[in-house]
N, C-alpha and C positions, 0 to 999 in steps of 0.2 A: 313470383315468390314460390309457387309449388315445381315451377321447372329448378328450381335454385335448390330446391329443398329434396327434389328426386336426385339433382345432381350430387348434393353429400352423401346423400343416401349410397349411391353408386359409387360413390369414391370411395367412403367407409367399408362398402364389401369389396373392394378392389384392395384396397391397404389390408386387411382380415386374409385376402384369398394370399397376397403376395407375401405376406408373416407366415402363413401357414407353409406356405411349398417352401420357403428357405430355410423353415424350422425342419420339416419332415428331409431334407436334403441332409443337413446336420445330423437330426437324430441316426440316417444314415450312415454316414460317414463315420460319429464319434461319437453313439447314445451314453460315452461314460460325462462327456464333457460337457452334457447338459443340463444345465440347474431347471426343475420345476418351475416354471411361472417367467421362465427369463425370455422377454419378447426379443427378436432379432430383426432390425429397421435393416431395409434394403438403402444403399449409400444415397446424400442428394439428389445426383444426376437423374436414379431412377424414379427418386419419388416425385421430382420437380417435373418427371411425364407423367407420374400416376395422377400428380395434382389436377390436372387439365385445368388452369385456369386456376384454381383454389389450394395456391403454394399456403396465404397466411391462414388460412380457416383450417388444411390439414394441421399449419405448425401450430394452433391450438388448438387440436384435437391430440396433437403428439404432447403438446405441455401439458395437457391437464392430464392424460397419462402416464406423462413423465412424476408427476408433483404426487399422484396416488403410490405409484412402485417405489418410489423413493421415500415413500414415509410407512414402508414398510421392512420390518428390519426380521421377516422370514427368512428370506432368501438370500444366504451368507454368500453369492456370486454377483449379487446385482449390482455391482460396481465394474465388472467384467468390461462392458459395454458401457458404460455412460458414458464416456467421449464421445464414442459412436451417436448416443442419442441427442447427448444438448451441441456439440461441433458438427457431428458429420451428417444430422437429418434436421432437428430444429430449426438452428439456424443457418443452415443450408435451404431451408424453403422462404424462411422469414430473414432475411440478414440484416434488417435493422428492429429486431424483436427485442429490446434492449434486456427486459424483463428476463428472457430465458438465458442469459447472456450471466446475469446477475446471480440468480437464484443456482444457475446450474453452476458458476463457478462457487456459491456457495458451498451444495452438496460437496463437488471434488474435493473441496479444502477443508470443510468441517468432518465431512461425513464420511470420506473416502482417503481422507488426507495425503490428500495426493496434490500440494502446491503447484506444482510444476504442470499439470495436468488445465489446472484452475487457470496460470496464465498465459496455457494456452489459447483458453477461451477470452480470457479479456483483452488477448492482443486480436484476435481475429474483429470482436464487437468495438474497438477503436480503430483499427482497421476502416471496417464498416460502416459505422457510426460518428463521423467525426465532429458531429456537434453535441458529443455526448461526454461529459465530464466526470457523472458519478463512477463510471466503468475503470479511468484510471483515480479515483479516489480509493476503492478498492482493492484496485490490484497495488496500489504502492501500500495501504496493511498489508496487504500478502506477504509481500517484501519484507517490509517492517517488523513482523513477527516470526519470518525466518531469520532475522539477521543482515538480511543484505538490502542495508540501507545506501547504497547509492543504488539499485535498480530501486527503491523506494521514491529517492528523493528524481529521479527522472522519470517515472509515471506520475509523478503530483506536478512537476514540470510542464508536463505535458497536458494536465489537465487545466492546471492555470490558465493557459493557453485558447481554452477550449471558450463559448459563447455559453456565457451565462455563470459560471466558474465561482463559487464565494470567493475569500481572499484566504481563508485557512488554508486552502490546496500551495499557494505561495510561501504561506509560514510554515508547514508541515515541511517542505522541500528544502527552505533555508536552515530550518533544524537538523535537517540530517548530517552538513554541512561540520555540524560538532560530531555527533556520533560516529562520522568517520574519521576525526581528528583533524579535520583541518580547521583550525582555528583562526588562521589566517583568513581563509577564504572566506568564514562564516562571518567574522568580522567585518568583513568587506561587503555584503550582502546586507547586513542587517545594519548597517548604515545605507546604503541604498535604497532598502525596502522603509528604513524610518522618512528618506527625503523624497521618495515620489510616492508613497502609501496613499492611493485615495479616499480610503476611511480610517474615523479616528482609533479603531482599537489595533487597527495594523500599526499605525503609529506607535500608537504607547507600546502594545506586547515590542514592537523592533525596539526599542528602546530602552524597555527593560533589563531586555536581551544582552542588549549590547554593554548595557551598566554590567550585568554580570559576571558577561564575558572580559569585559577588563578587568574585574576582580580577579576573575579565578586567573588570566594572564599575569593580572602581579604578584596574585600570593605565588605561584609557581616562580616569578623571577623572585621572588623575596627566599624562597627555597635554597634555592642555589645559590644564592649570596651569602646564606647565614653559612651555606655549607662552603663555601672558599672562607670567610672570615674563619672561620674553625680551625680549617686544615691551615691557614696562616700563623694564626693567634694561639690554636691550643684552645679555647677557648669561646662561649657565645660572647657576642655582641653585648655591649649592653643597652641598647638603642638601636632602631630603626635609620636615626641620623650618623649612626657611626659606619653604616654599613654605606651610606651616602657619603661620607667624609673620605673611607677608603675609593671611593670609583667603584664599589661594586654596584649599585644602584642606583638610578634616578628615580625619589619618592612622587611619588601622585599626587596632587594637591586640587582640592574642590577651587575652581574659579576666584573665592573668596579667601583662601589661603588657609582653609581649615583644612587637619590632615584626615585622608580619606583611610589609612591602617593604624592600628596600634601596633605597640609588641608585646606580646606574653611572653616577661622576663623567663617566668615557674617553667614554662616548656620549650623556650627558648626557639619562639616561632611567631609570622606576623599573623594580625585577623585584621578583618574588617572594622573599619569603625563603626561605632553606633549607627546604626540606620543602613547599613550595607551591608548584604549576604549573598555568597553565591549558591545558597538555595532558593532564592528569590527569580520569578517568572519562570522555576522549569516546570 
């Protein structure tokens, strides 16, 4: 234990001496472009020989350094280098550190707002990490709150995939499937996901879904129909069955023969019937 304990010891002033000389090289080079307090990590390769032996004990001596500078909001530059410190030294000494993986792509996205920065780090720790599911849970939000819901619904893909996985990471993926308009496809999914779902809320939410989603398929065909009866007739409909009588529509009918829309003469448009909304399970 005290040899182990002289060994950090030593390594800590080996990492202190090697921050020092490549600071003092910079302030050489470019004392304007130096922020106060901003540490500069020599890249893996070096540290992974400074480590001798003690890559993950460095990478949590670099994390808990990292987690202090970072919760400090002096130093208007210290985003400069965070790549540098949670990609190019953390987990470059620890590369299944899943934690620094997490937290760091936290920073870049909250705190740096630099997404694109963020997955790069969540692609390098599933990369690394491949029994690790929370990482593409994560990075498909990233996604998801920039907009680009199909690189969403293929990191939740990919996590489904993963050992140990809930079943939300599957329904998160088959939802994106609407948001990027294929409705076709998402329809096709959430009846797949309703007939081999191995728990019952995947079941019901696929289900729900899928009630919906035929909703909002037919008021959109009931759309277009009112609108050719119009442009034919001059006139609305006056019926749901009239618009079936011309061939513009085949009506939906509940198994029991009860009708699944109404028509709202006043606005001259179909709804749902009682008991059926396509606000319902979003």
């Amino acid at each position: 234990m005290k040899l182990r304990g002289a060994a950090l010891v030593l390594l800590a002033i080996g990492l202190i001496a090697t921050v020092g000389i490549a600071r003092a090289r910079l302030e050489q080079r470019d004392p304007d472009r130096l922020a106060a307090g901003l540490l500069y990590l020599p890249q893996g390769p070096y540290l992974r020989a400074l480590a001798v032996g003690q890559e993950e004990t460095l990478a949590d001596l670099l994390y808990i350094w990292a987690i202090q500078y970072y919760s400090s909001y002096d130093d208007l530059s210290r985003y400069d280098f965070l790549e540098q410190v949670f990609h190019g030294a953390i987990t470059e000494l620890d590369p299944r550190f899943d934690e620094a993986y997490l937290v760091g792509a936290l920073i870049m996205s909250i705190e740096a707002r630099d997404p694109a920065m963020a997955l790069r780090l969540y692609d390098k720790g599933l990369e690394l990490i491949p029994d690790n599911w929370e990482l593409a849970y994560w990075a498909g939000w990233e996604c998801y709150f920039t907009g680009d819901y199909r690189a969403a619904r293929r990191y939740w893909q990919q996590g489904a995939e993963r050992p140990g996985a809930p079943p939300e990471l599957g329904r998160h993926a088959a939802r994106m499937l609407e948001r990027v308009g294929d409705l076709s496809a998402a329809r096709e999914e959430y009846w797949s996901m309703a007939e081999t779902a191995e728990d019952e809320a995947t079941r019901v939410l696929a289900l729900a879904w899928l009630e919906r989603l035929d909703t909002e398929l037919a008021l959109r065909a009931f759309e277009q129909a009112i609108e050719s009866y119009r442009r034919q007739h001059g006139h609305c409909p006056e019926s749901l069955i009239a618009l079936e009588r011309e061939g513009l529509v085949e009506l939906p009918r509940h198994e029991s023969g009860a009708a699944l829309f109404r028509f709202d003469a006043d606005n001259c448009r179909a709804l749902p019937a009682p008991g059926r909304s396509i606000e319902g399970a979003r």
